[in-house]
VEXDREN-2710 file (C-alpha; in Angstrom, 1 decimal):
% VEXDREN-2710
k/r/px/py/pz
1/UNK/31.0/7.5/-176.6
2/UNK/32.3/6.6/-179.9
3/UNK/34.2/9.7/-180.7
4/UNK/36.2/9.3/-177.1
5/UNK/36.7/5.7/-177.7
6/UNK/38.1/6.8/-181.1
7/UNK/40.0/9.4/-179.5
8/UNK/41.2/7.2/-176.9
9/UNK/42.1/4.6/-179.7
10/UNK/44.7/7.2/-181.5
11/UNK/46.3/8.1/-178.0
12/UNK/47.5/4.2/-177.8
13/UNK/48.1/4.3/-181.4
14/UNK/50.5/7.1/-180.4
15/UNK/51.7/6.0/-177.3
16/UNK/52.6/2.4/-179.2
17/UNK/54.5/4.2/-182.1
18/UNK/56.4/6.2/-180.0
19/UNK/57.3/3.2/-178.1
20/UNK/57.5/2.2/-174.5
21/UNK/61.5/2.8/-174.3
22/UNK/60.9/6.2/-175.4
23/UNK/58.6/7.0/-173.3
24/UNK/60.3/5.9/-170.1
25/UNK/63.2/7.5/-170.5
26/UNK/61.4/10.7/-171.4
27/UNK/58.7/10.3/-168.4
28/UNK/62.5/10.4/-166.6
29/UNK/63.7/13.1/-168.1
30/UNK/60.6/15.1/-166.8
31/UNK/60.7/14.6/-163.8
32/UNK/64.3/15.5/-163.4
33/UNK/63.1/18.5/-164.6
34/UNK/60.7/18.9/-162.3
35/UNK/62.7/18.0/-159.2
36/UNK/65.7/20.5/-160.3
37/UNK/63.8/23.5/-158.8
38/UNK/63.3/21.8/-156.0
39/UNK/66.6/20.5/-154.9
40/UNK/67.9/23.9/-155.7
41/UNK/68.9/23.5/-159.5
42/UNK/68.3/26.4/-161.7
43/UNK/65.9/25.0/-164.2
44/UNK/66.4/27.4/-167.1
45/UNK/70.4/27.1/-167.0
46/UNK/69.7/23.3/-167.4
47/UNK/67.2/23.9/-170.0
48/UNK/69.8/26.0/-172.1
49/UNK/72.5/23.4/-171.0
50/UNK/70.2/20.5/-172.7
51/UNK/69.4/22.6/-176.1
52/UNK/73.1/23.7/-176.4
53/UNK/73.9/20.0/-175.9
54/UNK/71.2/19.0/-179.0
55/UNK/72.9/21.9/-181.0
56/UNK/76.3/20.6/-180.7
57/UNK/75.6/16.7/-181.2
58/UNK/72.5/16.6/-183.6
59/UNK/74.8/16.7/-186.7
60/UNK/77.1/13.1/-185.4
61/UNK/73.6/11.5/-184.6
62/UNK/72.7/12.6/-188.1
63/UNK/75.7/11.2/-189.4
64/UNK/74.2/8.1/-188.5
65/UNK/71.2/8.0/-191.1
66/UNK/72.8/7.2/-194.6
67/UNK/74.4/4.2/-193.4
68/UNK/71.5/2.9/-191.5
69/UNK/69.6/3.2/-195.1
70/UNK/72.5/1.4/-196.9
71/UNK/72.3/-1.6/-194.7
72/UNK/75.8/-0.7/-193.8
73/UNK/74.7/-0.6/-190.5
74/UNK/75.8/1.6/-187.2
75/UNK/78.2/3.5/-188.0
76/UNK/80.9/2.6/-184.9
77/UNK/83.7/4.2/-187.2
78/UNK/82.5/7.7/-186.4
79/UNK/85.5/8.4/-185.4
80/UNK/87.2/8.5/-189.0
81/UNK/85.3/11.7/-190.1
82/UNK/86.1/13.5/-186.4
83/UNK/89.8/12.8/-187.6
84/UNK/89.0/14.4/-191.1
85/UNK/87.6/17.4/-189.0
86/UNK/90.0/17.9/-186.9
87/UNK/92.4/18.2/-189.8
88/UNK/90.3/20.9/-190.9
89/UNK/90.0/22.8/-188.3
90/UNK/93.5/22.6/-186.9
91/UNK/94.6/23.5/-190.9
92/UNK/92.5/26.1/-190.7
93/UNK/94.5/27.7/-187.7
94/UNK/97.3/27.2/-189.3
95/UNK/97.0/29.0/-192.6
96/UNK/96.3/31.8/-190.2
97/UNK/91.8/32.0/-190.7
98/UNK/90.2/33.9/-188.4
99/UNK/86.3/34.1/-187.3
100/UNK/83.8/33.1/-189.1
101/UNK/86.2/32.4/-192.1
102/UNK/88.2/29.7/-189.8
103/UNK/84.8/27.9/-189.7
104/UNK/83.9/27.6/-193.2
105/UNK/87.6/27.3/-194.2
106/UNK/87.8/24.5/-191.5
107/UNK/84.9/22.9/-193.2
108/UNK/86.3/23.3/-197.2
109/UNK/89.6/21.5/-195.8
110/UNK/87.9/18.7/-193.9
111/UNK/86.0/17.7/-196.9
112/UNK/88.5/16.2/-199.5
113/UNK/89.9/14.1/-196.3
114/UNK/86.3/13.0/-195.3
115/UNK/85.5/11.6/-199.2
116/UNK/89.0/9.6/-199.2
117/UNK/89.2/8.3/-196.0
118/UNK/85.1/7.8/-196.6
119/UNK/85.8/6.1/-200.1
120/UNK/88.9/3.7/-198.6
121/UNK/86.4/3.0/-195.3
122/UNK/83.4/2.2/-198.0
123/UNK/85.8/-0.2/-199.9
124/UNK/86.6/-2.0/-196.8
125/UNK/83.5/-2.7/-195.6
126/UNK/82.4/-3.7/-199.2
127/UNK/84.4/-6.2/-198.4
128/UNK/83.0/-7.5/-195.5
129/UNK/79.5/-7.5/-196.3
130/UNK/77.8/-8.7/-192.9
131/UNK/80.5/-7.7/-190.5
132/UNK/80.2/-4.1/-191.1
133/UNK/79.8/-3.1/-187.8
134/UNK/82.6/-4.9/-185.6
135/UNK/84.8/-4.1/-188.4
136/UNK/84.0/-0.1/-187.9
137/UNK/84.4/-0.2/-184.4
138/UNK/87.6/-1.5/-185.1
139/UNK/88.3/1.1/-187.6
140/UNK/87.0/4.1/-185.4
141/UNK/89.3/2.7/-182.5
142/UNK/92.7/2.0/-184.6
143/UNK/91.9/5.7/-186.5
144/UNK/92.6/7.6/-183.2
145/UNK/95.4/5.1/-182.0
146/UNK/97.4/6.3/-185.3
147/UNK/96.5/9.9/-185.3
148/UNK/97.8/10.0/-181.6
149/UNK/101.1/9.7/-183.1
150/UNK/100.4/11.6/-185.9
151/UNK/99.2/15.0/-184.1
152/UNK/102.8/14.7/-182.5
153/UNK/105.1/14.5/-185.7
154/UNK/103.1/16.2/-188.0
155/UNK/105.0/19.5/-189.0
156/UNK/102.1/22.2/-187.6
157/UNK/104.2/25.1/-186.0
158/UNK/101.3/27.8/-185.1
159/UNK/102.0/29.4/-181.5
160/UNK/98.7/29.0/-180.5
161/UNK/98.3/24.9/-181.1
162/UNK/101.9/23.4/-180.5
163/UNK/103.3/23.1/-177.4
164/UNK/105.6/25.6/-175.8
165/UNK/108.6/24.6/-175.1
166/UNK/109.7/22.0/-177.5
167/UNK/107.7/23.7/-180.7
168/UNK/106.9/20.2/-181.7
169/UNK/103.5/18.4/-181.8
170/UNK/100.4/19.6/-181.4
171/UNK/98.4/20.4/-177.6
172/UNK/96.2/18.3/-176.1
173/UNK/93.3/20.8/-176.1
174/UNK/93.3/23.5/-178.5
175/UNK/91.6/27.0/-177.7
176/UNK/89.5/28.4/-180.1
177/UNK/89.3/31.7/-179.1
178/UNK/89.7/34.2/-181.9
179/UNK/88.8/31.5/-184.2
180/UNK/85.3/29.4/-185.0
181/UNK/84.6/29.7/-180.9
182/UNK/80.8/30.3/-181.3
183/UNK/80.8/30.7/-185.3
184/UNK/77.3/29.6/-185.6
185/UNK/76.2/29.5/-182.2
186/UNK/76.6/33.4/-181.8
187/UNK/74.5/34.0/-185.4
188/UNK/70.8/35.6/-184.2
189/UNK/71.0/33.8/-180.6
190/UNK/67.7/33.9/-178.6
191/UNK/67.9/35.4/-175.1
192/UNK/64.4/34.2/-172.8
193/UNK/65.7/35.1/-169.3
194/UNK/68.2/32.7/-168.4
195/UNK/67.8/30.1/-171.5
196/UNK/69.8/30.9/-174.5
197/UNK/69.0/29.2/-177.8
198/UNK/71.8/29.4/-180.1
199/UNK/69.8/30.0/-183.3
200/UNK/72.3/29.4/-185.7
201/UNK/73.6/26.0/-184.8
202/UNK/70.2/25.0/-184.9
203/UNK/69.5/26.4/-188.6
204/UNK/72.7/24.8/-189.5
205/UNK/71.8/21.6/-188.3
206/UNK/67.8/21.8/-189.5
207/UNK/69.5/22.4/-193.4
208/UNK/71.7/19.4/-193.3
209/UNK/68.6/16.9/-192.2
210/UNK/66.5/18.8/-194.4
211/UNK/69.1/17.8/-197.3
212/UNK/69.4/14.3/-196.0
213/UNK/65.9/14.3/-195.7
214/UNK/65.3/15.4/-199.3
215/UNK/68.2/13.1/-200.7
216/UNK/66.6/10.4/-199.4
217/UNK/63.8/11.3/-201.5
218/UNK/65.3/11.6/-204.6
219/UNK/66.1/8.3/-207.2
220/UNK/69.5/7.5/-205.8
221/UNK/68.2/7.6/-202.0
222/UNK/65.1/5.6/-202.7
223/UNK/68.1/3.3/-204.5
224/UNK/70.0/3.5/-201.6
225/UNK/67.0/2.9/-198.9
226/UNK/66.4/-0.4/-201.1
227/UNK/70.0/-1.2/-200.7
228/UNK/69.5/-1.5/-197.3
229/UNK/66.1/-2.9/-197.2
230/UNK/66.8/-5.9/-200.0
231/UNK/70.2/-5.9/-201.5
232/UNK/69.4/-9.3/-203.7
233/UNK/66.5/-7.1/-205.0
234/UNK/67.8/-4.7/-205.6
235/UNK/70.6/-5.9/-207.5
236/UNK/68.3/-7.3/-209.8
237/UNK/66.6/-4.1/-210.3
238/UNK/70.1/-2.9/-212.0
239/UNK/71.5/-0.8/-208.9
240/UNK/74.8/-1.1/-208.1
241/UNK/75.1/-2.0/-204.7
242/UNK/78.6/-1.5/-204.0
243/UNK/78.2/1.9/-205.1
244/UNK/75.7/2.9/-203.2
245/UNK/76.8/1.2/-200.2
246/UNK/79.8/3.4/-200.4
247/UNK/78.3/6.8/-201.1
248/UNK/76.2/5.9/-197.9
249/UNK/79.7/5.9/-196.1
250/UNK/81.5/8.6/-197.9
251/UNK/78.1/10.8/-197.0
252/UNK/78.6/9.6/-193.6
253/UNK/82.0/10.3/-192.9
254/UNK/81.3/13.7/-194.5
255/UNK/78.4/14.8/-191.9
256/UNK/80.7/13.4/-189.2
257/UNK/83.0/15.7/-190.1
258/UNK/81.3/18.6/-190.1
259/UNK/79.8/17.5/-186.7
260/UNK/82.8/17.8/-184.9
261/UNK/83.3/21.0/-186.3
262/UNK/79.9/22.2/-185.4
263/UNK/80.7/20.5/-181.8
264/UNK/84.1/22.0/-181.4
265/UNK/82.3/25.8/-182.5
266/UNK/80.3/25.3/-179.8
267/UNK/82.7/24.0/-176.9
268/UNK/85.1/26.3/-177.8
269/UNK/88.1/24.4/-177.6
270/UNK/89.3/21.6/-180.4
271/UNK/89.9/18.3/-178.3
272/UNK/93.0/16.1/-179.6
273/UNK/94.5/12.2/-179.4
274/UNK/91.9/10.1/-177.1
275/UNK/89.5/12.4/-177.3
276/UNK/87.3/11.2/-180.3
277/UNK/87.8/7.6/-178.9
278/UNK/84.8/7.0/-177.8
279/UNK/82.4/9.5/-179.5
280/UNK/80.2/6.8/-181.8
281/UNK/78.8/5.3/-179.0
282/UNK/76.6/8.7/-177.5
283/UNK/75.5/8.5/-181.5
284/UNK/75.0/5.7/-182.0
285/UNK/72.8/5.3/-178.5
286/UNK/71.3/8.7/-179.4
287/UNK/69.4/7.2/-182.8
288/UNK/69.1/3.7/-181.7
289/UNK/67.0/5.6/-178.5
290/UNK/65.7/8.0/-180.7
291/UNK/63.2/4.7/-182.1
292/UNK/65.9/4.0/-185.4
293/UNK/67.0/0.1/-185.9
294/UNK/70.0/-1.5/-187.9
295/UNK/67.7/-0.7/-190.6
296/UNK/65.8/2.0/-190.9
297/UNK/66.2/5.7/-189.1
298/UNK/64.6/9.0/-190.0
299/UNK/65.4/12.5/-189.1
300/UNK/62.9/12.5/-186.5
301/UNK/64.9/9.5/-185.0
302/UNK/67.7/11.9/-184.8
303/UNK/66.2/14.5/-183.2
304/UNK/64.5/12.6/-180.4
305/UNK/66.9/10.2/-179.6
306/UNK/69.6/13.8/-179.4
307/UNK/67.1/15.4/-176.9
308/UNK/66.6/12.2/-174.8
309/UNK/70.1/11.0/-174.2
310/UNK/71.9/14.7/-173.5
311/UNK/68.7/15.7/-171.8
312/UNK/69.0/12.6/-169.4
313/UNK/73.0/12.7/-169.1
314/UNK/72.9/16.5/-168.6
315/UNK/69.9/16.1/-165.8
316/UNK/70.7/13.2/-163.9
317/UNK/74.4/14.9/-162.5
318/UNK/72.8/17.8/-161.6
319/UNK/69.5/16.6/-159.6
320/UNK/71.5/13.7/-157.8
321/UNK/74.8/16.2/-156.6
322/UNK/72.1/18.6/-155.3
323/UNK/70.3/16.0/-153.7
324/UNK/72.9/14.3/-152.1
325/UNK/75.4/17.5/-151.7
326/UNK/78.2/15.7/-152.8
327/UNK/80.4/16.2/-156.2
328/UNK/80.0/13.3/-158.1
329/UNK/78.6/15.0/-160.9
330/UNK/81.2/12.8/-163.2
331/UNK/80.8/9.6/-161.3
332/UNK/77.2/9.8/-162.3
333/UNK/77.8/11.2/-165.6
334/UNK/79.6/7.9/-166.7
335/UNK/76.7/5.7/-164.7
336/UNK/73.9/7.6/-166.3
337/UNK/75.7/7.8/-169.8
338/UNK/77.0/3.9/-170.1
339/UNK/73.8/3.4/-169.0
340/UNK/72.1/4.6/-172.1
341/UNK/74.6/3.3/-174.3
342/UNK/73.6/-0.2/-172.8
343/UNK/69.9/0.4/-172.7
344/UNK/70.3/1.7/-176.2
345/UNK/72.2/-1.2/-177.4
346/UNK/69.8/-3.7/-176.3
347/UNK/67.2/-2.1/-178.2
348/UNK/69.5/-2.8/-181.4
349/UNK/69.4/-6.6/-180.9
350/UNK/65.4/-6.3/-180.2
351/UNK/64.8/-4.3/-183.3
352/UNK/66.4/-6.8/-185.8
353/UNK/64.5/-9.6/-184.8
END
């Protein structure tokens, strides 16, 4: 009786730290899985669909955790490091790389935009100790208005990115066939029927949260995790907050960055103007899901909150349009998505109390 009732006692303890949020939504997520079969979706398609999904956004929600340790906050201003990889990649096509090389060469020219525009967005919100957040989302939102004009003046003249008649200004959507398309995605993929697992994107992503995950361990992440925790204490403890509040963002901007490029590898096409618009918010719901507050997220945050939000926005379309035999798959795509981003907002302003 005592050894149930201790084992009992560590299943609540579990259920409790996992939280009742998370457990909802993935008690929902499981049962669209099990009613796909039934209304006539094919269940390991879906299954792929969801991992390739994780694969593709894991590295933005990671993008996430240094700031969140800094006390600098959500990052809503995401959308600074997508800019700083789409330079990189559309660059890359330009100087004429190829393959695999594209990607990495995609990656080395993305960098040195991701530390400026990461140092000059660190400075700013250094300034504005407090504010951090509405202040990025601004930020984020201006970023792309600018760069809209930008991709159409800036003097790019590969056949394959600007458009045809004029010559002049990049396209809209950008193919990347013959390029990155599947650069790490096609690296030792697993084949189980009809569910693919694209090995490498999932490698890739597993060594930058291992390397966030270990920087956080070292001196100047513990400094930086004390940042965020007490910033008056740790000033007196001789850190410079400032400095570390703005590595946090530079690192930030930098894994953003290399997200996009990881996303774009994936989708195969590189996705212009308006299109990073509104890409914080799936991150920032993903972590904030995931179990991570204004304070404090972990890698583990990252890859649960990930699973949970594409799982749910890749399942509900496809369950309801076979149950109802309508398409509406991206009526209830935005329903089911803004949904989370609500849901996953409110559980912001619940963890800070």
């Amino acid at each position: 009786m005592e050894e149930s009732s201790k084992f009992s006692d560590k299943i609540k303890a579990a259920l409790q730290e996992f939280g009742l949020p998370r457990l909802i939504i993935a008690g929902f997520l499981l049962l669209l899985l099990i009613l796909a079969p039934f209304v006539g979706a094919d269940l390991p398609t879906q299954i792929s669909n969801i991992i390739n999904r994780f694969s593709w956004n894991g590295i933005l929600v990671l993008a996430m955790v240094p700031m969140v340790h800094s006390g600098c906050g959500l990052n809503f201003g995401l959308p600074l490091g997508i800019i700083s990889g789409l330079l990189g990649a559309t660059l890359s096509i330009e100087l004429g790389f190829r393959g695999g090389m594209s990607f990495l060469m995609a990656i080395l020219i993305a960098t040195p935009f991701a530390l400026v525009l990461g140092t000059l967005y660190g400075w700013l919100l250094n300034k504005i100790k407090g504010g951090e957040m509405m202040i990025a989302t601004y930020v984020g939102f201006s970023s792309v208005s600018l760069m809209c004009m930008m991709w159409l003046v800036l003097p790019y003249h590969s056949p394959n990115m600007v458009w045809g008649l004029s010559g002049k200004g990049l396209r809209t959507t950008i193919s990347l066939e013959g390029y990155f398309n599947q650069a790490l995605a096609g690296i030792a993929a697993i084949k189980i029927g009809n569910i693919s697992i694209p090995t490498g994107t999932i490698l890739f992503f597993a060594l930058l949260a291992f390397a966030i995950w270990a920087f956080l361990h070292t001196k100047t992440g513990t400094a930086m995790t004390a940042v965020g925790s007490n910033p008056v204490f740790a000033r007196a403890a001789g850190i410079n907050v400032d400095r570390i509040r703005m590595l946090s963002v530079v690192m930030s901007t930098w894994l953003a960055a290399v997200g996009i490029l990881v996303y774009e590898q994936g989708f195969g096409f590189i996705q212009l103007y308006m299109a990073p618009f509104y890409m914080a918010l799936p991150a920032v719901s993903a972590i904030l899901i995931g179990g991570a507050t204004v304070n404090k997220a972990s890698i583990m945050n990252v890859i649960v909150g990930t699973i949970l939000f594409q799982g749910i926005v890749t399942m509900t379309p496809t369950v309801m349009n076979n149950m109802i035999h309508m398409d509406v798959s991206e009526i209830i795509r935005i329903i089911a998505s803004m949904g989370m981003i609500l849901f996953a907002l409110t559980r912001k302003t619940e963890a800070s109390r």
